[in-house]
BADREN-255458 format. One record per residue (C-alpha): residue in three letters; x, y, z; residue number from 1. Coordinates in nm, 3 decimals, always signed. Layout:
# BADREN-255458
> ala/X/Y/Z/NUM
...
This chain:
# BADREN-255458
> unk/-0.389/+1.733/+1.503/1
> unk/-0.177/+1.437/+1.507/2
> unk/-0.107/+1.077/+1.427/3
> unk/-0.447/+0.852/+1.524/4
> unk/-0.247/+0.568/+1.584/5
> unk/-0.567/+0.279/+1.570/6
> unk/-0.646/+0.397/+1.236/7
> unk/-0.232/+0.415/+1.161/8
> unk/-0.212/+0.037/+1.278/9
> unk/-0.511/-0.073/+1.106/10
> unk/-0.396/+0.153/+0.793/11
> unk/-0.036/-0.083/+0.795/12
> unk/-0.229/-0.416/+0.686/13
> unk/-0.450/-0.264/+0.410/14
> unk/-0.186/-0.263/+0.152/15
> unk/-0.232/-0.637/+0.158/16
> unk/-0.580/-0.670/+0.045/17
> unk/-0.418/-0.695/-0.236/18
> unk/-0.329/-1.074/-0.204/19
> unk/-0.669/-1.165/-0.199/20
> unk/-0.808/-0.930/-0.449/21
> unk/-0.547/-0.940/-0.747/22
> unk/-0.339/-1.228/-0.684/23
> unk/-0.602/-1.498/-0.812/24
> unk/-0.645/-1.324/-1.123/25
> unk/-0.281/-1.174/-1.210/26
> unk/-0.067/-1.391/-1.038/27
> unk/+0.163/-1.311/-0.752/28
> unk/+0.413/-1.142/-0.940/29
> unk/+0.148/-0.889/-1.115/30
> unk/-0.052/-0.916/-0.839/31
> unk/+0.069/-0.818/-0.557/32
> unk/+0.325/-0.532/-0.402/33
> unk/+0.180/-0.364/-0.712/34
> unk/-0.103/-0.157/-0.746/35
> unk/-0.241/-0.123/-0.323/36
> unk/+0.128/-0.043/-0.264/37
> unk/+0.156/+0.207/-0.490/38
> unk/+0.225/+0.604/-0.393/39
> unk/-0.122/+0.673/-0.640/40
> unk/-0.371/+0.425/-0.417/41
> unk/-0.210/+0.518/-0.128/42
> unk/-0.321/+0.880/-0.165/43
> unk/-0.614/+0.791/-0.303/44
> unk/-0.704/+0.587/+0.017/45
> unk/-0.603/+0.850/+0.216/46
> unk/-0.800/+1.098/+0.072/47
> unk/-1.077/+0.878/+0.072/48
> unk/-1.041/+0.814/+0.419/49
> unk/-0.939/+1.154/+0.528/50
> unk/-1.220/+1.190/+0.853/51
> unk/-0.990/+0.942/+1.058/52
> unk/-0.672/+1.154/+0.964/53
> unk/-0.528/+1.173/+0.634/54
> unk/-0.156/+1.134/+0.755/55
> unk/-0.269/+0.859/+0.996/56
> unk/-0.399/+0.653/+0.659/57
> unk/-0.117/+0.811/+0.420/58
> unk/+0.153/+0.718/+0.707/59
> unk/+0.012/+0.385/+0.796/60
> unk/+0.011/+0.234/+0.446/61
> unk/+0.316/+0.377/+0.330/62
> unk/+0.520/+0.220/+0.621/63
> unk/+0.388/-0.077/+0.505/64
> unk/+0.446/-0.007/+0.151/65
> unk/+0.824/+0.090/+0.300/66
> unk/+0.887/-0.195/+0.531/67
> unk/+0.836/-0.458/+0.216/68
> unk/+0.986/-0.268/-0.005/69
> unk/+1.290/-0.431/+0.143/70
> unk/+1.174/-0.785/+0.208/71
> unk/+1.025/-1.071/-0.003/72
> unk/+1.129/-1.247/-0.282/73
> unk/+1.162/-1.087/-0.507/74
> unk/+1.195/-0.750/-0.319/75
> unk/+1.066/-0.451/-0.379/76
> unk/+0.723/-0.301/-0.480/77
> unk/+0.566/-0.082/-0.786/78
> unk/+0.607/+0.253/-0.572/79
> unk/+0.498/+0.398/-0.951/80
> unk/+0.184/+0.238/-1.046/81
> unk/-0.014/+0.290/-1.270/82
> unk/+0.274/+0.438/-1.444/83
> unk/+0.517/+0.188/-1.425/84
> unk/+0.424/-0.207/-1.302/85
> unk/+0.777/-0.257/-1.255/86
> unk/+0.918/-0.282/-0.888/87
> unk/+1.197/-0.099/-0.748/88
């Protein structure tokens, strides 16, 4: 039991789907850093995902998730959707 580290890399650039899912039709703001960088679809996916290693998924997209949390304009991401769309 430990980190799978292709499915951790691979795990790091899901978040981003996002772009090219809910951009087009929410705008970037709404869009994206929102709802596949969120705590709730990250946990989802991982459970989802769970035969290649839950904490491999879990850890993969929430470095991602934690990585642009401090980057981009404007920084931050909704860590709290569906509760809350706003970023932090």
């Amino acid at each position: 039991m430990g980190i799978n580290l292709p499915v951790f890399v691979v795990s790091t650039i899901l978040p981003d789907v996002d772009f090219f899912i809910f951009v087009p039709f929410l705008g970037k703001v709404k869009g994206h850093r929102t709802i596949t960088h969120s705590l709730f679809f990250q946990f989802v996916l991982a459970v989802i995902f769970k035969r290649f290693g839950f904490w491999s998924v879990f850890g993969g997209l929430f470095f991602h998730s934690f990585v642009d949390n401090f980057i981009g304009k404007p920084p931050g991401i909704a860590w709290l959707w569906p509760i809350k769309w706003e970023r932090f």
